[in-house]
C-alpha positions as CSV (number, residue, x, y, z in Angstrom):
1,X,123.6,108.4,74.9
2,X,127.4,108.5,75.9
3,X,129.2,111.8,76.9
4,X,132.8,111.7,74.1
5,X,135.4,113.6,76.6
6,X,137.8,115.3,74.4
7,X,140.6,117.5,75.2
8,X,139.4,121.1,74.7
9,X,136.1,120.8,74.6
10,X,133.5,121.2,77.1
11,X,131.3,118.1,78.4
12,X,127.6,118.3,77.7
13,X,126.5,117.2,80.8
14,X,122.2,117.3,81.7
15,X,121.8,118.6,85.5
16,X,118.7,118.0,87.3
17,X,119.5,117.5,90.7
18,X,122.2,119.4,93.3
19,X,124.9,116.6,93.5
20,X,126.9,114.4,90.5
21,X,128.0,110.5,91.5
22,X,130.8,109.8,89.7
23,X,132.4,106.4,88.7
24,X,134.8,105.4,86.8
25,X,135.8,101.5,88.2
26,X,134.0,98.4,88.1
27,X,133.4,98.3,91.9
28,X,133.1,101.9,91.9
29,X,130.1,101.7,89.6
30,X,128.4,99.2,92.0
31,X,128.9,101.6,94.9
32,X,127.2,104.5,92.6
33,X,124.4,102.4,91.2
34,X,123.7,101.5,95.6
35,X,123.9,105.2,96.2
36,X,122.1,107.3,93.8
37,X,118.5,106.1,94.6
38,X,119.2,106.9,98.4
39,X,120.0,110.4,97.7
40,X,117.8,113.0,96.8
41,X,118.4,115.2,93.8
42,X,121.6,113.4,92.5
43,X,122.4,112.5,89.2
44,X,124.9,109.4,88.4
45,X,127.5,109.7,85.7
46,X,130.2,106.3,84.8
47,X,132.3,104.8,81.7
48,X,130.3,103.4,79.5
49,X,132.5,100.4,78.9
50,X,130.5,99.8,82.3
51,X,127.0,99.8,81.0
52,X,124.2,97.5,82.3
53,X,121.4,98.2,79.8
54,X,118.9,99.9,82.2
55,X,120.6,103.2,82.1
56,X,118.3,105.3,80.2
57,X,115.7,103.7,82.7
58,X,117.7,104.9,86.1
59,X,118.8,108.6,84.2
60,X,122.6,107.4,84.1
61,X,124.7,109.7,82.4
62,X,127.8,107.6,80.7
63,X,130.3,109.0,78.9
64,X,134.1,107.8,77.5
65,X,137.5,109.2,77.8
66,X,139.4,110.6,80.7
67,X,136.8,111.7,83.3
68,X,139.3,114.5,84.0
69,X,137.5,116.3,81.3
70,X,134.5,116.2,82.8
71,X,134.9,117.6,86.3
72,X,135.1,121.4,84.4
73,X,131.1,121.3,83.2
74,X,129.9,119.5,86.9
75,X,131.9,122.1,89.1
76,X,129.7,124.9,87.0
77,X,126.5,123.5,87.6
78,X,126.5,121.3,90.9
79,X,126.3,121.9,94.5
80,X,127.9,119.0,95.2
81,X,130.4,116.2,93.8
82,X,130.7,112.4,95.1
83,X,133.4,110.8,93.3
84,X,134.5,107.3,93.3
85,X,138.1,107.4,92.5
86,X,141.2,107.9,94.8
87,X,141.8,111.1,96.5
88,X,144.9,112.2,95.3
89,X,143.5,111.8,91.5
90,X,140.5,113.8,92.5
91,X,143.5,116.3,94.4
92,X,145.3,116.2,91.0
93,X,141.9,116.7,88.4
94,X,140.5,119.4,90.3
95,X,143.1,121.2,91.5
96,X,142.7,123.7,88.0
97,X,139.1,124.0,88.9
98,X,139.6,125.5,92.6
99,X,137.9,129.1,93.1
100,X,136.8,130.4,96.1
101,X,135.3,128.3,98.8
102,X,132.2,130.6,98.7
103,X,131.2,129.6,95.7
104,X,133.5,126.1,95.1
105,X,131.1,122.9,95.1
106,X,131.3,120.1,98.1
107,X,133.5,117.0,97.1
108,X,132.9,114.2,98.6
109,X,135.1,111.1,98.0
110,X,135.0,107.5,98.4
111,X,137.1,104.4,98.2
112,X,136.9,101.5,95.5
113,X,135.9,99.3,98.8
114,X,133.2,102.0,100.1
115,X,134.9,101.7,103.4
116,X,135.7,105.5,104.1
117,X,134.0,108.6,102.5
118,X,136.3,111.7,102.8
119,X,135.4,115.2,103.0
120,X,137.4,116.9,100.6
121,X,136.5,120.8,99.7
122,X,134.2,123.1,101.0
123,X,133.5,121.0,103.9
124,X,131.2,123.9,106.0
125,X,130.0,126.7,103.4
126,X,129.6,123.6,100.6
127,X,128.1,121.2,102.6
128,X,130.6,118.2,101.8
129,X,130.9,117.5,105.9
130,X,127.2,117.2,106.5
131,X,127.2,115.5,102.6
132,X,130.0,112.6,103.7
133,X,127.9,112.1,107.1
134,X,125.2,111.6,104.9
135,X,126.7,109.2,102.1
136,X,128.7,107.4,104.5
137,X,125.5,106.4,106.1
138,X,124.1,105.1,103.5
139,X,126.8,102.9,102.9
140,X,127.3,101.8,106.8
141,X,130.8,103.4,106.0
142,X,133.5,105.4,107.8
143,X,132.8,109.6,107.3
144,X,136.1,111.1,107.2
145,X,136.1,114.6,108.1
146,X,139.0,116.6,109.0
147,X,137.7,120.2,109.3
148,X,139.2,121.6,112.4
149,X,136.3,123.7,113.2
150,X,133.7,121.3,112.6
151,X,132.0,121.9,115.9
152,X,128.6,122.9,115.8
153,X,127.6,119.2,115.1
154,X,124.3,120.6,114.8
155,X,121.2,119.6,112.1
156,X,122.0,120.1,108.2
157,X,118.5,121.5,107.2
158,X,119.4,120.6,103.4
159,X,120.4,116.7,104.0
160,X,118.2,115.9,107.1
161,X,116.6,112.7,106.9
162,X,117.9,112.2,103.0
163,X,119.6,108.7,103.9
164,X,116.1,108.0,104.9
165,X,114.2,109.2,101.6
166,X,112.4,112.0,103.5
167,X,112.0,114.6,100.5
168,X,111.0,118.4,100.9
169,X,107.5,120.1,100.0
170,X,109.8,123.1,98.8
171,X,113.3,124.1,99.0
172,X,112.6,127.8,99.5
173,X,112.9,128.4,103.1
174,X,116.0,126.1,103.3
175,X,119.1,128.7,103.4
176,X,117.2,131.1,106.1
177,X,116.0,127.9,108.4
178,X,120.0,127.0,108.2
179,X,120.7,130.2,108.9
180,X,118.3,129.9,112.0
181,X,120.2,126.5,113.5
182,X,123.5,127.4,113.0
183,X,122.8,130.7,114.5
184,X,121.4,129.0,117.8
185,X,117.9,130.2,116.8
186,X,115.1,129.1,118.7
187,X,114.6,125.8,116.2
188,X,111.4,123.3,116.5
189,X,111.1,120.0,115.4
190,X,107.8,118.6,114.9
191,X,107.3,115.0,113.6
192,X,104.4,113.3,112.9
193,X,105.7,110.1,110.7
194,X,108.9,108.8,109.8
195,X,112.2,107.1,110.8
196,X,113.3,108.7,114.5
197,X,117.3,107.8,114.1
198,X,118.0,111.4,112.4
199,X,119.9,112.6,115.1
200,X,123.4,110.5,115.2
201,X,125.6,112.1,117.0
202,X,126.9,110.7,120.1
203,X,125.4,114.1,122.1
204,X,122.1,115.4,122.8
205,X,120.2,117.9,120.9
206,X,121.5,121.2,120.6
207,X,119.7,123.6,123.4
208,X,118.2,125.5,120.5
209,X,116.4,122.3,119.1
210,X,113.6,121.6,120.7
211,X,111.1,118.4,119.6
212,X,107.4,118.9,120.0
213,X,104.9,116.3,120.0
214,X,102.4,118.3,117.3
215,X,102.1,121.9,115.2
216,X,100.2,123.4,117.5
217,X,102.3,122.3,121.0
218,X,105.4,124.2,118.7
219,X,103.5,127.6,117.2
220,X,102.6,128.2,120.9
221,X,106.3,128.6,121.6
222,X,106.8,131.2,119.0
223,X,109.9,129.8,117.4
224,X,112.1,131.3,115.1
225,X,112.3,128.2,112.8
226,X,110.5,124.6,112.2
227,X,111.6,121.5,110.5
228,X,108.4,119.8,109.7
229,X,108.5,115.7,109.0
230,X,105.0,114.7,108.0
231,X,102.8,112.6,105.5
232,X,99.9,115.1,106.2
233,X,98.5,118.2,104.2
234,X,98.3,121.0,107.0
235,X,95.8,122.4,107.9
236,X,95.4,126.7,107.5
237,X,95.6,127.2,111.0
238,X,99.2,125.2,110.8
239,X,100.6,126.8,107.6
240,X,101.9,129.7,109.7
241,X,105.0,127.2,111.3
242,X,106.3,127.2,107.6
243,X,107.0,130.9,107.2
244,X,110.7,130.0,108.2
245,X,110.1,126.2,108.2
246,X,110.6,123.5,106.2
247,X,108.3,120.7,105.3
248,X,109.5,117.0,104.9
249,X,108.1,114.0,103.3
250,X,109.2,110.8,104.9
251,X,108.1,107.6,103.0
252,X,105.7,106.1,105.0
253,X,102.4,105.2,102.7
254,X,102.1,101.9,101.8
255,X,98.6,101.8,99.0
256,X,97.2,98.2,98.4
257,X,96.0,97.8,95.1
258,X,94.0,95.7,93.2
259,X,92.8,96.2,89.9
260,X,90.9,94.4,86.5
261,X,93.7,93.0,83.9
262,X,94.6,95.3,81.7
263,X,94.0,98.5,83.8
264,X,96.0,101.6,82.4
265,X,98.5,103.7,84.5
266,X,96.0,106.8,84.4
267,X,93.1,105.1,86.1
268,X,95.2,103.6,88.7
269,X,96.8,107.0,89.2
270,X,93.6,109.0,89.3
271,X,92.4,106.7,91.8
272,X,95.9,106.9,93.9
273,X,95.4,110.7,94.0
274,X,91.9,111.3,94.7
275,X,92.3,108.6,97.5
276,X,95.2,110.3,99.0
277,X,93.3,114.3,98.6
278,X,90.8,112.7,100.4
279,X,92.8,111.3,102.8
280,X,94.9,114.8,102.9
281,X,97.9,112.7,102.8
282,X,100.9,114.0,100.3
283,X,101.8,112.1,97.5
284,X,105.8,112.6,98.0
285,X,105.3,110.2,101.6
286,X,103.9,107.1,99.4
287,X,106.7,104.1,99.7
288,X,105.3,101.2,97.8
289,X,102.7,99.8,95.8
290,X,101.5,96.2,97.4
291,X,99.6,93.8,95.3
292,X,99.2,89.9,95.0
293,X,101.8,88.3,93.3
294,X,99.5,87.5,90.1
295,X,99.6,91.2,89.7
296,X,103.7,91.0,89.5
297,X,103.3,92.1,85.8
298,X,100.7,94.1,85.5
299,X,101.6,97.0,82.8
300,X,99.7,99.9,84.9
301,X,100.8,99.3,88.6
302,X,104.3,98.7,87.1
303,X,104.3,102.3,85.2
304,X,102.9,104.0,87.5
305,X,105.6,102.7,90.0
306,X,108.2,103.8,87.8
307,X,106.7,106.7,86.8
308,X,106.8,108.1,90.6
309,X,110.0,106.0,91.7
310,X,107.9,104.0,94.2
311,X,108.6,100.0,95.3
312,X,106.0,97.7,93.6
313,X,105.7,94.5,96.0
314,X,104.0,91.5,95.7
315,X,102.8,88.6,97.7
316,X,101.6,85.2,97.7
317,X,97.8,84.2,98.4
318,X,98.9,81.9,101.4
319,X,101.1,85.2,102.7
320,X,97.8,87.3,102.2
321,X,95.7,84.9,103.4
322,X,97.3,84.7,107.4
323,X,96.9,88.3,107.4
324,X,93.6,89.4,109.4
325,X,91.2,91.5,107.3
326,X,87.8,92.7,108.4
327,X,85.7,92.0,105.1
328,X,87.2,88.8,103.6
329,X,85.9,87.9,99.8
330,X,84.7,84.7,98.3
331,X,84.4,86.4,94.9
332,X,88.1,88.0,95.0
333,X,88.8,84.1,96.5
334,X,87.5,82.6,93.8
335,X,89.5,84.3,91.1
336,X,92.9,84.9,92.7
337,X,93.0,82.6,95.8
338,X,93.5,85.2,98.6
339,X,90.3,86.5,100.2
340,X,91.3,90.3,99.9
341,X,94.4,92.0,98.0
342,X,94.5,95.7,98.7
343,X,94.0,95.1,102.5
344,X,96.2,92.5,103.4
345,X,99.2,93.7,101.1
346,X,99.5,97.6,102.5
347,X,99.4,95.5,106.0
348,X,102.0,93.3,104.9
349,X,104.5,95.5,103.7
350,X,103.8,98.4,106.7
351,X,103.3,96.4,109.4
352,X,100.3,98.2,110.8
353,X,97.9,96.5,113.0
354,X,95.1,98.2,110.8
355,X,95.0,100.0,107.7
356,X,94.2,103.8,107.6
357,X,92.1,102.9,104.6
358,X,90.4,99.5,104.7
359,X,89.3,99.4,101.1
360,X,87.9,101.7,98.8
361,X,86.4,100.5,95.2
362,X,86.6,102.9,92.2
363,X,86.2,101.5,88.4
364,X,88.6,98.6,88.2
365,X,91.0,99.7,90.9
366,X,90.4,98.6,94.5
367,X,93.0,100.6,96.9
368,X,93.7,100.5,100.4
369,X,96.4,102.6,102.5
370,X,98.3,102.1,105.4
371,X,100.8,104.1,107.2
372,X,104.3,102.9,108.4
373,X,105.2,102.9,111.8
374,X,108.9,103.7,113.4
């Protein structure tokens, strides 16, 4: 469905994240399509003359007419706007719209060539500084950020670790645990999984941010605040470090699966998630689905894939086949070439040594799991 802009009407736009990518070029398009999946809770809007068929698919928003028209309903409803068109047209459009910067959304622009992203408006209280920091690396481009008191260069609780697909359990404690760092709070880190390049600026850690090694090394500090990266349910005696924490999800489970032909999307999901409860591992870390490359269009590991925005990957029985596995097959041999599936596929695509889960049968799915290491 396409959004018709017309002069004095209001756009009927469908918000479900905090941040709108806006497009309204050929090559701006490209740069939006590149972006969106990276960031967490945005939605992507661009002119439908530029439509590539898989919109309803990916959630794109299209609409035609001047996007001018459209910048009144997205500053009402969105923390944040990333726009893809030059600045002083974005000056120019939402000039009209401008506020208060306590309650203004973040705008963020970028170029047609995604070499610079600009912080435009409500660079601190908005979030658009820590938001072009953010976008920018994504797209290995240049933040520009001109915000003369820009000096705490400290975490942004709200964006950290977004460029890597880290997601949050709950978004609750975020404005008081930002509160906490930018107060110079005592401030723990714990993490357990994930990529380790969060912290990229060119000084150390601020003296209030302290990194422990696990839960229990950081409640016996008594600090004032946590941020929390792991693919682990915790434990009672550790819920206590979220009463002004925050809990991240960074991708890191890779599941190997194997199944029958023809195996629906709800069996293969019922076994994913009474696998992982058993495994107390959360759901929100899982990265890909690995199979063998005769499973490349199988209906029920591709919908369940889609249905949870995970990778589906695939590989050849020669590229299964030099993995090492403990329990190789002649039966699973016999019928797809490779002498295991689930094992040797989460090993491929995490490069693990050894899967967390060697294999586990249940009806016609066959799963394995294996953890990502940074």
């Amino acid at each position: 469905m396409t959004i018709a802009l017309e002069e004095g009407k209001i756009a009927s736009v469908n918000q479900t994240g905090d941040y709108a990518i806006v497009a309204i070029t050929k090559h701006g398009v490209e740069i939006a399509r590149k972006l969106a999946p990276s960031l967490q809770n945005a939605d992507l809007y661009y002119m439908s003359k530029f439509e590539k068929g898989d919109e309803q698919e990916r959630g794109v928003q299209m609409f035609s007419g001047s996007v001018r028209l459209l910048f009144p309903s997205l500053f009402k409803v969105y923390k944040g706007l990333i726009i893809i068109v030059s600045l002083g047209a974005v000056v120019r459009m939402i000039a009209p719209l401008l506020v208060d910067k306590k309650v203004d959304p973040a705008v963020v622009v970028i170029d047609d060539k995604a070499e610079h992203v600009i912080s435009v408006l409500s660079g601190h209280l908005g979030g658009a500084n820590e938001l072009t920091k953010e976008v920018a690396a994504i797209l290995d481009a240049r933040p520009v950020i001109t915000t003369a008191s820009d000096v705490q260069k400290t975490i942004p609780v709200d964006l950290f670790g977004k460029r890597f697909g880290w997601v949050w359990e709950s978004a609750e404690k975020l404005t008081p645990v930002s509160a906490s760092v930018v107060n110079e709070e005592m401030v723990a880190v714990v993490q357990e999984s994930g990529e380790r390049g969060w912290w990229t600026y060119d000084h150390p850690l601020p003296e209030n941010i302290k990194p422990y090694s696990s839960i229990t090394e950081a409640l016996g500090r008594k600090p004032q605040a946590a941020l929390v990266i792991t693919h682990r349910m915790l434990e009672s005696e550790e819920q206590s470090i979220l009463e002004n924490g925050v809990l991240y999800r960074p991708k890191v489970i890779a599941l190997g699966i194997g199944c029958n032909r023809g195996t629906s999307k709800e069996e293969i999901e019922k076994v994913i998630q009474e696998t992982l409860a058993e495994l107390r591992f959360s759901i929100k870390s899982v990265k890909a689905i690995c199979s063998i490359d005769l499973k490349r269009d199988e209906q029920g590991l591709i919908d369940v894939a889609n249905h949870y925005g995970w990778e589906f990957v695939t590989y050849s029985a020669n590229q299964l086949n030099n993995v090492p596995i403990v329990n190789p097959s002649d039966t699973v041999y016999k019928f797809t070439g490779a002498y295991g599936v689930s094992e040797p596929a989460c090993l491929l695509y995490s490069g693990a040594n050894q899967p967390i889960l060697e294999k586990k049968k249940s009806g016609n799915v066959t799963i394995s799991v294996a953890l990502l290491h940074y």
